[in-house]
N, C-alpha and C positions, 0 to 999 in steps of 0.2 A: 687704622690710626685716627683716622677724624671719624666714626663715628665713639670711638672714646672720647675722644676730648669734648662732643657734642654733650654725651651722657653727665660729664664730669660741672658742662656750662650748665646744663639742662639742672643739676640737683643743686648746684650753687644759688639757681635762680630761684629754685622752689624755697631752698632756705632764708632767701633775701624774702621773697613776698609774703611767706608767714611771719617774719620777723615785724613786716611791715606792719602785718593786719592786727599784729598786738600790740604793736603799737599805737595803731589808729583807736582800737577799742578800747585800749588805757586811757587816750587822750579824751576818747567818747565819753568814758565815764566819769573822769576826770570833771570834764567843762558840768555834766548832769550832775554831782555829788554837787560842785559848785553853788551852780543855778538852783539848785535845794537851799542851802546854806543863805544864798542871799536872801532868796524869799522868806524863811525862816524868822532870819533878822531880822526884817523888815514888819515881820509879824511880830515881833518881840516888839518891837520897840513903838509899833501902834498902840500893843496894848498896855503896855508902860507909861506910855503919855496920856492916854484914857482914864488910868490908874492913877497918876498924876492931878488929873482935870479930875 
């Protein structure tokens, strides 16, 4: 009997910590699409003012 419920803890856990690691690598690429996006801008908007001058 306990080693079922061991089995039963044992594959809930494995479904918790994949759950986890896609979400970490969502967030991963999340914050990196970001951090693209700002530099980007930041590129835009140099060269607009250059454009400007």
């Amino acid at each position: 009997m306990m080693k079922n419920r061991f089995k039963e803890m044992k594959g809930k856990s494995q479904i918790v910590s994949v759950i986890g690691f896609l979400i970490l690598i969502l967030f991963y690429s999340l914050y990196i699409i970001s951090s693209h996006f700002l530099s980007i801008f930041q590129n835009l908007e140099s060269v607009l003012l250059t454009i400007d001058n």
